[in-house]
C-alpha positions in Angstrom: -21.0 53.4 -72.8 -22.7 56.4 -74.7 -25.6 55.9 -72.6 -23.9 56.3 -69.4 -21.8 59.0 -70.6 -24.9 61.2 -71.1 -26.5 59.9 -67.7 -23.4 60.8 -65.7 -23.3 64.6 -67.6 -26.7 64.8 -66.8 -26.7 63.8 -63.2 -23.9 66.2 -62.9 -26.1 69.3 -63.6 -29.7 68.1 -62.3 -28.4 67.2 -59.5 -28.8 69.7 -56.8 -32.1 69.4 -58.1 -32.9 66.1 -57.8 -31.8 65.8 -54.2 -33.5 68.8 -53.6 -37.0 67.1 -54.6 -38.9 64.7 -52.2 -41.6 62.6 -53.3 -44.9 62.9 -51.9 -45.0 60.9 -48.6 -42.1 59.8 -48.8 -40.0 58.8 -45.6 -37.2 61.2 -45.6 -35.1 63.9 -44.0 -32.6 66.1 -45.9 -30.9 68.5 -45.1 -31.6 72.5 -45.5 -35.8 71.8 -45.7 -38.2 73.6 -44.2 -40.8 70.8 -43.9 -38.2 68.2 -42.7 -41.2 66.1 -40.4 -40.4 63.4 -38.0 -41.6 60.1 -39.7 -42.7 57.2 -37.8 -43.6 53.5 -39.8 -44.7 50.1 -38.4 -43.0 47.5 -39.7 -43.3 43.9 -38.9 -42.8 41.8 -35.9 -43.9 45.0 -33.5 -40.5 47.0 -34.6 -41.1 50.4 -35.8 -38.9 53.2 -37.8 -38.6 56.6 -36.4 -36.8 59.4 -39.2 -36.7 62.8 -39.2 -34.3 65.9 -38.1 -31.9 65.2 -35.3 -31.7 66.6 -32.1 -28.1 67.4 -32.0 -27.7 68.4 -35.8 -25.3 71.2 -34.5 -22.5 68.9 -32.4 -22.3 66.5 -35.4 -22.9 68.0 -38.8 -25.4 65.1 -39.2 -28.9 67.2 -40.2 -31.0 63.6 -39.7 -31.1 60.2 -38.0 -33.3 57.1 -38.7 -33.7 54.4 -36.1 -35.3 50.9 -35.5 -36.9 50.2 -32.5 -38.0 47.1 -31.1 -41.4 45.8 -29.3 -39.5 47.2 -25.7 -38.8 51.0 -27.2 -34.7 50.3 -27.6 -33.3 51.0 -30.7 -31.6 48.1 -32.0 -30.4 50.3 -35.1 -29.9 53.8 -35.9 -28.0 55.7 -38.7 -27.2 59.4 -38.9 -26.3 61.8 -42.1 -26.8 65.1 -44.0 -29.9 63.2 -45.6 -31.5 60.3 -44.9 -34.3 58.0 -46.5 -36.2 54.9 -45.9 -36.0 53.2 -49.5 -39.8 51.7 -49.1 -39.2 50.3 -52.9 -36.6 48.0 -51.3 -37.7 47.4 -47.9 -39.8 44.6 -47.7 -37.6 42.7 -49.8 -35.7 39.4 -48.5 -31.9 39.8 -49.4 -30.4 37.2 -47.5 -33.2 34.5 -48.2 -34.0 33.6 -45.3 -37.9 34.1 -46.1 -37.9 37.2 -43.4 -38.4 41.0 -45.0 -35.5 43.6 -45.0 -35.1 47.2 -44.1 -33.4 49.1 -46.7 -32.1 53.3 -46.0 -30.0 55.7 -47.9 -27.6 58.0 -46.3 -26.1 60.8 -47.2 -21.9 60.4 -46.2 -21.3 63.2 -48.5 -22.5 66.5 -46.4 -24.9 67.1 -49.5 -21.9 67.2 -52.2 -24.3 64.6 -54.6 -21.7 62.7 -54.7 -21.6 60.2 -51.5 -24.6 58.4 -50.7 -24.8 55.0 -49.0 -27.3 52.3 -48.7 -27.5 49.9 -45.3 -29.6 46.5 -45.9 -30.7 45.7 -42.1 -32.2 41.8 -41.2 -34.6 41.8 -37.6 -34.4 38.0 -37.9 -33.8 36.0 -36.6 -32.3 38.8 -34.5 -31.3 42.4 -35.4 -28.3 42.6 -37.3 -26.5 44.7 -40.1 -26.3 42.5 -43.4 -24.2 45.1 -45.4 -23.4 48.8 -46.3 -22.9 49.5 -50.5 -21.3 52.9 -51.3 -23.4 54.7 -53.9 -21.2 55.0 -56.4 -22.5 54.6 -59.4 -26.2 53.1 -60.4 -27.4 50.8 -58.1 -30.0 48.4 -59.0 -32.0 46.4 -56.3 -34.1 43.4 -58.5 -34.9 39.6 -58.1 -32.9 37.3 -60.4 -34.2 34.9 -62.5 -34.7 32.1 -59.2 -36.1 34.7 -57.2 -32.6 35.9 -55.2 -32.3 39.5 -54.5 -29.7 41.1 -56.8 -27.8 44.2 -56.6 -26.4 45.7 -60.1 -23.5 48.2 -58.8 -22.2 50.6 -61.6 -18.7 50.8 -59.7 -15.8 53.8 -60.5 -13.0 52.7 -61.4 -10.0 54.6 -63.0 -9.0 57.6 -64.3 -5.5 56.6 -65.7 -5.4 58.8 -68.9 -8.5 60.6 -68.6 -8.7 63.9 -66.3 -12.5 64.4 -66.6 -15.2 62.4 -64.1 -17.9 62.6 -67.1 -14.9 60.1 -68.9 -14.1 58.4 -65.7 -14.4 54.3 -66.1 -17.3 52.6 -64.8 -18.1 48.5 -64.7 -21.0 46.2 -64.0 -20.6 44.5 -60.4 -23.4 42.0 -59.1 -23.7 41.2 -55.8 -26.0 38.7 -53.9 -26.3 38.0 -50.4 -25.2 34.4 -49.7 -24.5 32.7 -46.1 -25.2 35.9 -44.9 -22.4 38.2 -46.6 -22.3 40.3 -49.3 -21.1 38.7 -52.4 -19.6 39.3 -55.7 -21.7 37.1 -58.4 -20.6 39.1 -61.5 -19.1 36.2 -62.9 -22.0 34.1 -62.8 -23.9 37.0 -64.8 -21.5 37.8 -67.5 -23.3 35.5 -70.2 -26.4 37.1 -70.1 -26.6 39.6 -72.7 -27.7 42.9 -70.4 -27.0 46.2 -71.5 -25.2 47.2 -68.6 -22.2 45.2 -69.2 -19.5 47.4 -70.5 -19.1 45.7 -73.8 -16.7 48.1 -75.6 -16.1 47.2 -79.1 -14.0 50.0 -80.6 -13.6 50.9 -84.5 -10.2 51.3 -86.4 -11.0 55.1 -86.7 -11.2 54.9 -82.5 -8.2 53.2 -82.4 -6.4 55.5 -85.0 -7.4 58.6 -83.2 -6.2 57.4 -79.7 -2.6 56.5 -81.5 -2.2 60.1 -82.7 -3.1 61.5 -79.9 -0.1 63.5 -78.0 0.1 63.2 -74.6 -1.0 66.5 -73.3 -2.5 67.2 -69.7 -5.9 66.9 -71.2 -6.8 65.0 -74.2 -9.7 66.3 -76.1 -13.0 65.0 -75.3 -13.7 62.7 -78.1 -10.2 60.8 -77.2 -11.2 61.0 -73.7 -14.3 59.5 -74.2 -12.4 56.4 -76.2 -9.9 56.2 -73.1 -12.8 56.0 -70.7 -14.6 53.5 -72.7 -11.3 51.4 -73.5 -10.7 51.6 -69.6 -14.3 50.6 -68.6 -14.4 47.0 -70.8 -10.6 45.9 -69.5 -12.4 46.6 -66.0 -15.7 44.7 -66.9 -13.8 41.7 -67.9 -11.6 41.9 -64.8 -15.4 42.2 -63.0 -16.5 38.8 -65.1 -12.9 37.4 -64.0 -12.2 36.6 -67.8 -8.6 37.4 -67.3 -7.0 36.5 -70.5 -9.6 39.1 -72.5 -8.8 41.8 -70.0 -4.9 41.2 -70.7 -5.6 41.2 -74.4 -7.4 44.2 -74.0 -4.4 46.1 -73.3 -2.5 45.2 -76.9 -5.0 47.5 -78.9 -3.7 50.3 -76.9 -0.4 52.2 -79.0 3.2 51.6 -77.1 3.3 54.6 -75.0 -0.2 54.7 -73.6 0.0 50.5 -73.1 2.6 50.8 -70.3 0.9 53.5 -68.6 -2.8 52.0 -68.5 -0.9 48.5 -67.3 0.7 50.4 -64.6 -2.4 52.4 -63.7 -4.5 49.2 -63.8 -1.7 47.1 -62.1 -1.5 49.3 -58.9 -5.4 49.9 -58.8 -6.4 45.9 -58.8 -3.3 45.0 -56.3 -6.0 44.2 -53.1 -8.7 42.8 -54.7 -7.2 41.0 -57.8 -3.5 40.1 -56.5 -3.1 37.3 -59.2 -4.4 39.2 -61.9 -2.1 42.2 -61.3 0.7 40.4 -60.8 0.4 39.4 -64.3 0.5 42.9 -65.2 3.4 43.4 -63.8 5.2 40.9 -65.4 3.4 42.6 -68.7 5.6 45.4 -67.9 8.7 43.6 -68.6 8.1 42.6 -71.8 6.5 45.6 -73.3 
């Protein structure tokens, strides 16, 4: 969690200047460069990548457009944004296994804020199709898993219940696969291994003693902040592994007053995508 923390304040500050850098030949357009140059790339199977500055930048705010066209010249694919990259580390690779390469590109949704990127994962077999979109975020790590399978480690956001900074904002480990041609959550199926980017919390009686004498002010100092975001971030990785029962005991090291309002926070944040598990909260409520 430490780690992270320090990652996230960094990224914070270098920011501007990392997306203001561009590698050495490397296929991309942002926005607000002087040497922004149309890119062209063969790929396989006669399709070919065209990316570079758009032509009507001025009727839609989008600075740059990447498109995939086919043997015949049509575009079968084309995405538009403030920035926009060909991710040639990931390209290549086969995400939804059906032995056929992928095309991989990074968008900016964001309008150059740093904060919204977006990767697209397109398949051209057996005929050109979309195979999934994933919000940056948080880290995102493309890697083959132990059989081979093309993995995707999403650091995901989650809440900010207690804490009013974004350096002290929750984050949890998410792993996603492609299977039967869909995006998939597989975190549970991960969640023995011992990695270091599982938010693994384990919080010491001087944590705990600060976070009960803490007041509730409209902004906690940082150090309490930092064992709110951390508290936060292992009740949502256990959520993420689907070990329920941990992530409900979670919320009895929390003192009386904050308990209600982190199972309320968590309660109306999980509704959609864990309806069981929040439902539980609720009747947590009643009883505490």
């Amino acid at each position: 969690m430490r780690r992270f923390l320090f990652l996230s304040l960094f990224a914070t500050f270098m920011a501007p200047w990392v997306y203001a850098q561009r590698e050495e030949n490397e296929i991309a357009c942002q926005a607000g460069r002087d040497d922004n140059e149309p890119h062209k790339k063969k790929l396989w199977d006669r399709y070919e990548i065209s990316l570079g500055p758009a032509r009507n930048a001025a009727e839609t705010d989008d600075e740059c457009t990447a498109a995939i066209y086919n043997k015949a010249g049509k575009v079968v694919f084309r995405t538009n944004g403030f920035s926009v990259v060909l991710d040639e580390d990931a390209t290549g690779e086969d995400f939804d296994g059906d032995g056929k390469p992928d095309v991989v590109f990074r968008t900016d949704t964001g309008g150059g804020m740093h904060c919204c990127w977006e990767y697209i994962v397109y398949s051209l077999s057996p005929q050109p199709h979309k195979l999934f979109e994933l919000a940056k975020n948080g880290k995102v790590d493309m890697e083959k898993d132990k059989e081979g399978r093309m993995t995707i480690w999403h650091r995901t956001g989650g809440l900010m219940i207690l804490t009013s900074s974004m350096a002290n904002r929750s984050f949890a480990e998410k792993v996603l696969q492609v299977r039967d041609g869909k995006i998939t959550d597989v975190t549970a199926e991960f969640c023995g291994l011992s990695d270091d980017r599982f938010e693994r919390y384990e919080p010491t009686p001087a944590a705990l003693k600060k976070l009960t004498n803490a007041a509730q002010p409209s902004r906690y100092e940082d150090d309490v902040e930092r064992i709110i975001g951390a508290l936060e971030s292992r009740t949502l990785q256990h959520v993420y592994c689907q070990q329920f029962d941990e992530a409900l005991k979670d919320f009895s090291l929390w003192p009386i007053e904050k308990r209600k309002i982190e199972i309320r926070g968590f309660a109306d944040a999980l509704a959609k995508d864990y309806p069981e598990f929040a439902a539980k909260l609720r009747d947590m409520l009643k009883t505490n």
